[in-house]
C-alpha atoms as one frame of an Amber mdcrd trajectory, in Angstrom:
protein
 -23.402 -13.583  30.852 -19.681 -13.352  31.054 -18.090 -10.439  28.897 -15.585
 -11.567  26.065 -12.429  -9.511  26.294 -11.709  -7.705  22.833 -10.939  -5.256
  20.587 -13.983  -5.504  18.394 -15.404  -7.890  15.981 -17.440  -6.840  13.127
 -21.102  -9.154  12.600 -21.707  -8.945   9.130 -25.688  -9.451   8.177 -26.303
 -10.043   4.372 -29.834 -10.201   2.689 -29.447 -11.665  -0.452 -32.778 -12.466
  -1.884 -36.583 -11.770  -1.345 -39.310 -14.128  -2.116 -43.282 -13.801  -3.042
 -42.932  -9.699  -3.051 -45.554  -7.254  -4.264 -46.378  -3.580  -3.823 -49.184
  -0.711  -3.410 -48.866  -0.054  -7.357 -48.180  -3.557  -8.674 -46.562  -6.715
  -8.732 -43.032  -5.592 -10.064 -42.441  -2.980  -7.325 -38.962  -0.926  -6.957
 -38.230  -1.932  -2.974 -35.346  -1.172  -0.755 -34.259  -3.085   2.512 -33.344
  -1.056   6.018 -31.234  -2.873   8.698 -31.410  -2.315  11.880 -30.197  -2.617
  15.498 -30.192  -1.826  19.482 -32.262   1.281  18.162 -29.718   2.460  15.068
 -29.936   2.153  11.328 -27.383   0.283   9.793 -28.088   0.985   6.366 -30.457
   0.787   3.200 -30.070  -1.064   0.573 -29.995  -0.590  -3.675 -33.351   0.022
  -4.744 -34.164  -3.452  -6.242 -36.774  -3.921  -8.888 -38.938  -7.237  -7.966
 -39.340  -9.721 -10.813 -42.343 -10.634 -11.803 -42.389 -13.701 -10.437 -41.877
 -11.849  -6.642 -38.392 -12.632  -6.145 -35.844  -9.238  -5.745 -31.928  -9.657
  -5.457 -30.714  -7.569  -2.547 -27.035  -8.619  -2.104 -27.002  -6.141   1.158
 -24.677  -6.157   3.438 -24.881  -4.278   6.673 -22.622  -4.712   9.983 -21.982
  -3.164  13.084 -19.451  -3.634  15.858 -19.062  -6.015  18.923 -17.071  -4.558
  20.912 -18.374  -5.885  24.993 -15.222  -3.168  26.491 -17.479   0.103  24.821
 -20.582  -0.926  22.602 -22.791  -3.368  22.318 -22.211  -6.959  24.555 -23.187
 -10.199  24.887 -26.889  -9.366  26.268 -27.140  -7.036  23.530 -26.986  -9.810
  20.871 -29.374 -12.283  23.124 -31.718  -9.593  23.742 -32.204  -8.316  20.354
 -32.792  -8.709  17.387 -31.985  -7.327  13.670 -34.921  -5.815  12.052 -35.010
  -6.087   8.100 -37.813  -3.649   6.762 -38.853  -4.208   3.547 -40.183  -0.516
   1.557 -42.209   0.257  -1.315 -40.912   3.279  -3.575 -43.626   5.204  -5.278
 -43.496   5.879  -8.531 -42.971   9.991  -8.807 -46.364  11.746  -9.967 -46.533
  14.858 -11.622 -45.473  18.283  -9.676 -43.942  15.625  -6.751 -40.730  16.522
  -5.768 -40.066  13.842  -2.772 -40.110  10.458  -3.235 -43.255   8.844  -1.374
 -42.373   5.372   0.178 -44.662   2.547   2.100 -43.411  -0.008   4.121 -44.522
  -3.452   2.913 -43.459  -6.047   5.837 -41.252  -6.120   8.602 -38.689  -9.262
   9.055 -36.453 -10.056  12.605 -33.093 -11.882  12.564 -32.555 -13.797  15.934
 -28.656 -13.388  16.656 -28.502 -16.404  19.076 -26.758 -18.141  16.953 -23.480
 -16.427  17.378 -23.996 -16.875  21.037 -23.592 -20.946  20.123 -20.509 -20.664
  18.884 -21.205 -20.267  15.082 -19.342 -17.497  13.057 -21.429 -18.206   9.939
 -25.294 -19.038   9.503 -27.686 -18.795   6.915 -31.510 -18.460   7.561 -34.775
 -17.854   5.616 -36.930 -15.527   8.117 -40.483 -14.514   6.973 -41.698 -11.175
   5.748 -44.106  -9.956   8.608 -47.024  -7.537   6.417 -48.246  -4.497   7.797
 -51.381  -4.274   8.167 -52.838  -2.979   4.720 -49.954  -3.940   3.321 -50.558
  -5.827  -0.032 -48.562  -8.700   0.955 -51.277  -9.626   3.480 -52.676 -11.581
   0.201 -49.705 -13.651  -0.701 -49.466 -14.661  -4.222 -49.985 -18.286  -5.929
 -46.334 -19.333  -6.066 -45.116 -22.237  -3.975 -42.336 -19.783  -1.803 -43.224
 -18.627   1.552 -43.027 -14.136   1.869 -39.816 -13.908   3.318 -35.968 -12.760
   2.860 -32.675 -14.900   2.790 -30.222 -14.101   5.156 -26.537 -15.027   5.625
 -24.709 -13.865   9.110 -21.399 -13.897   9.389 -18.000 -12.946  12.064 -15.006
 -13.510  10.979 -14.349 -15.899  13.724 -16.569 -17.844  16.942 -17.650 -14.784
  19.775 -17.283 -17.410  22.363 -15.119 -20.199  22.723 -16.271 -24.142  23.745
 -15.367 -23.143  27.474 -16.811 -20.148  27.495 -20.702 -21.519  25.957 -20.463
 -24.678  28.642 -19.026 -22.204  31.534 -22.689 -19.562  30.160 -25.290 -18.642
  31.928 -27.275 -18.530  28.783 -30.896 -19.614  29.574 -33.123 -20.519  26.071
 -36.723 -21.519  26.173 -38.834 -23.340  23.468 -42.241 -23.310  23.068 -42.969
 -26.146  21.236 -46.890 -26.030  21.579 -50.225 -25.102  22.809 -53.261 -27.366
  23.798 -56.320 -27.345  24.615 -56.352 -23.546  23.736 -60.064 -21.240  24.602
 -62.631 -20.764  21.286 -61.643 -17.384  21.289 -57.892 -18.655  19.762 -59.932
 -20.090  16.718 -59.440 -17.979  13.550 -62.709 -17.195  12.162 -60.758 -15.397
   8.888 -57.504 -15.296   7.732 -55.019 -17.491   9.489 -53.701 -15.869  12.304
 -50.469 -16.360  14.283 -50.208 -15.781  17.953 -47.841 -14.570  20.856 -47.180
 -16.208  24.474 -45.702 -14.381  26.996 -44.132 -15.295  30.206 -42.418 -14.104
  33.456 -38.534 -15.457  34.464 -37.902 -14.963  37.855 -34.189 -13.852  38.662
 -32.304 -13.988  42.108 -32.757 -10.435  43.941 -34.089  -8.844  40.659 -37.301
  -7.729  39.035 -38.891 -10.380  37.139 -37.768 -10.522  33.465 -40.925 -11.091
  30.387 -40.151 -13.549  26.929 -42.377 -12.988  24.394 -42.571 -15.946  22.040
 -43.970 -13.367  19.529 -45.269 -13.979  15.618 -48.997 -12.001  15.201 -52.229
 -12.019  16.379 -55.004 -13.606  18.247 -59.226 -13.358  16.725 -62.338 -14.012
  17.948 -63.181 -12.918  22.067 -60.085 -11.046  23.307 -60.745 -10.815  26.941
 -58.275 -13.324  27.620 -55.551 -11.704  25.098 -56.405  -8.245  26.640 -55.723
  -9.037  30.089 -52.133 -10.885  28.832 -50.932  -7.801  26.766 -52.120  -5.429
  30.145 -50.045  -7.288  32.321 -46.737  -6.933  29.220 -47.142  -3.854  29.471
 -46.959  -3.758  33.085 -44.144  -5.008  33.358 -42.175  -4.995  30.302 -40.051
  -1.367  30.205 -37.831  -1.072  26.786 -38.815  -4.144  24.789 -38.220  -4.170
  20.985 -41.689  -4.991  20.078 -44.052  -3.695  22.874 -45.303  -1.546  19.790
 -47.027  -3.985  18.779 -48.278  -4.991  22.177 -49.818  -1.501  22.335 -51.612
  -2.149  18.559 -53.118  -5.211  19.306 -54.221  -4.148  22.690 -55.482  -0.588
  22.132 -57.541  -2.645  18.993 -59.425  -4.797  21.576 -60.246  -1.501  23.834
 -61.847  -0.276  20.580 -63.486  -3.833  19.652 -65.107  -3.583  23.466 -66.004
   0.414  23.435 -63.351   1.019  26.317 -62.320   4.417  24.135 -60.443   6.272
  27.138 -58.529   3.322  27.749 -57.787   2.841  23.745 -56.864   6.855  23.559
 -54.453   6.713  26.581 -52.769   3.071  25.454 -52.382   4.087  21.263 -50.986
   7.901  22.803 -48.197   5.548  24.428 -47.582   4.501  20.811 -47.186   7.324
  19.460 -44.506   8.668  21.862 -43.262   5.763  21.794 -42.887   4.747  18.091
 -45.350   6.707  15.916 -47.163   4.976  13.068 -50.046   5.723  10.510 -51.648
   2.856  12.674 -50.895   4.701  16.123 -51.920   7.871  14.742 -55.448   5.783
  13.316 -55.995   4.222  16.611 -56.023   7.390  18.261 -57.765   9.127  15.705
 -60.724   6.621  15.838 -60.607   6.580  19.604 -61.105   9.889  19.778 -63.879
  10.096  17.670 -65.950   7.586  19.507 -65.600   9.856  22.692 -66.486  12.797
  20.393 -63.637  14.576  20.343 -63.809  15.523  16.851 -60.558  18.426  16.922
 -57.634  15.939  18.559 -59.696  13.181  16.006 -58.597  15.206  12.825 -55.663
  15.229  14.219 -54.469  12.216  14.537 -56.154  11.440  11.613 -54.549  13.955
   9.325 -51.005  12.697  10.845 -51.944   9.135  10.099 -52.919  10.504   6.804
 -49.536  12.102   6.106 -47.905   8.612   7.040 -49.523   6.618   4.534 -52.434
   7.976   2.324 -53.063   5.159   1.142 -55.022   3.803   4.110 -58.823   3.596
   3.292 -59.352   3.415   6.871 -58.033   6.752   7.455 -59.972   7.821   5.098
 -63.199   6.780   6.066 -63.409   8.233   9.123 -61.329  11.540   8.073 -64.998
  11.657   5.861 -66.977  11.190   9.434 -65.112  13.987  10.545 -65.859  16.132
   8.080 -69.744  15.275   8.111 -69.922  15.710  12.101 -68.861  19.018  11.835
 -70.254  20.396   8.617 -67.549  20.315   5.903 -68.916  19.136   3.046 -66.184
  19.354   0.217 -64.014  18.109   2.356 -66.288  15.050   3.374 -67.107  14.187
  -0.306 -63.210  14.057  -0.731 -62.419  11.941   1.852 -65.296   9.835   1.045
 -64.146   9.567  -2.743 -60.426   8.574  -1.870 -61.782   6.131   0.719 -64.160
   4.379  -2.126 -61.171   4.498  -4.440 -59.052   2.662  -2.040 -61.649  -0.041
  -1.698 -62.763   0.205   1.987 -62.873  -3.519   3.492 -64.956  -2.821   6.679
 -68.658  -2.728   5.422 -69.861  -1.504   8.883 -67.657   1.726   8.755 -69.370
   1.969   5.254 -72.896   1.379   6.864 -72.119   3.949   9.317 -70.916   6.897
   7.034 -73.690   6.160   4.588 -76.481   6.263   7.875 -74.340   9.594   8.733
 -74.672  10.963   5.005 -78.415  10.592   4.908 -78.556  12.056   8.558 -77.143
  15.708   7.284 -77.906  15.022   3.535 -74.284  15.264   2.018 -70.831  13.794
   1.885 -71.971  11.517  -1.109 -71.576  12.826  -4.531 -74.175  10.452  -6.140
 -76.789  12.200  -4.000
């Protein structure tokens, strides 16, 4: 795309209000927003107490500088995106002297816009949960989970000649039909991702992900998609979810070396308490109970909050003898209200096998 001459022009992204909010420890958490972009933090917000209706007043402003000659360009702002994530502050216990946070949901502002010729634009973008995340179960009220946000340059990045004289290429995927069984949401609703390849004149071919969640039910289809992103796809801003969902149907189909090596990329890459739980599980399927407690115990130190982590931090412990420790883990885990039942078949079948890890016994 052809490079605007200028001194630098300052894009001004606003979040004034959140809607249908809740946290780990309530429904009238204290929450804080960070911005960011190409890779760099552009601030956090006030720490905002959410009404008890859901709704939190954020009034934060962020910015950063377009500035084509030095800085960020043109592609920059088609490429990618703003991130808004949303975070839980714990409430301090006794003896703590850090402040524990959670992250609660993830938002993305598309900057196309400004690439139209618009210098102002206001847009209502939804409040992606992570998983565990208490916003997964949205509350009663009418109002989607999501944050209002107002972008703003002072003046038009482009003139009229300049967007007709672009090279600016947009694709809309309106919809999908005749999709396999396997796209059929057995659960929750789910949302879903499409990828596809853009062939350029004497370059490598270029991937757009028309991305929003998820796919349930038989995977092999999904799996074979996200193998070939990955293949091809070098620096984008959310392969790390690519590498979730796909090293979660290696694990779903038993392929553990395959699930190891693909949620290790994750963790270079962009480590999580969900990374670190992949590989942590993975690991312990192929019976490699040290680097399992490992990962594990760094997943733990993310978010210990996780019943998942728990759970098989307690199979851990009970394959290799630790009772205390497995009675601990098992205790948080049942505090934390475990979801999977099979995991909870299969450390009760492993309790009985050695004889402990359950206090009741």
């Amino acid at each position: 795309m052809e490079q605007v001459p200028s001194t630098g022009r300052l894009v001004q992204i606003t979040v004034t209000e959140g809607y249908d909010l809740k946290g780990f420890k309530g429904d009238t958490p204290v929450t804080f927003i960070r911005a960011e972009f190409n890779q760099v933090v552009l601030g956090d917000s006030a720490k905002i107490t959410v009404s008890p209706e859901g709704s939190a007043k954020y009034n934060f402003t962020s910015s950063f500088g377009f500035n084509p000659e030095g800085g960020i360009t043109l592609d920059d702002l088609a490429h990618k995106p703003v991130f808004l994530t949303v975070t839980e502050v714990l409430p301090k216990e006794k003896k703590q002297k850090e402040e524990k946070t959670l992250i609660l949901g993830q938002a993305v502002v598309d900057l196309l816009p400004l690439l139209e010729g618009q210098s102002l634009f206001q847009t209502t973008v939804p409040l992606h949960p992570v998983q565990g995340s208490p916003l997964e179960t949205p509350r009663s009220s009418a109002k989607q989970c999501s944050l209002e946000v107002k972008v703003l340059v002072a003046e038009p990045l482009l003139t009229t000649a300049q967007i007709s004289g672009g090279n600016l290429l947009k694709v809309t995927l309106e919809a999908a039909y005749s999709v396999p069984e396997s796209f059929i949401p057995t659960g929750p609703g789910q949302n879903y991702m499409v990828g596809l390849q853009v062939p350029s004149l004497g370059e490598k071919d270029y991937p757009i992900l028309f991305k929003n969640g998820t796919l349930n039910g038989n995977h092999s289809e999904a799996k074979a998609c996200y193998e070939r992103t990955i293949s091809f796809v070098v620096d984008a801003s959310e392969m790390h979810f690519v590498f979730l969902r796909l090293g979660l149907i290696y694990l779903e189909e038993k392929e553990y070396e395959k699930a190891k090596k693909t949620y290790m990329q994750a963790c270079k890459r962009s480590p999580s308490c969900l990374t670190w739980l992949g590989l942590g599980i993975a690991c312990y399927r192929l019976e490699e109970l040290t680097e399992a407690e490992d990962a594990l115990s760094e997943a733990n130190a993310l978010n210990n909050y996780n019943a998942e982590v728990w759970a098989y931090l307690a199979l851990v412990c009970l394959k290799v003898g630790r009772q205390l420790e497995a009675e601990q883990a098992y205790k948080y885990m049942i505090k934390l209200k475990l979801k999977d039942e099979a995991l909870l078949a299969e450390i009760h079948t492993l309790q009985e096998t050695v004889g402990f890890g359950n206090p009741s016994f």
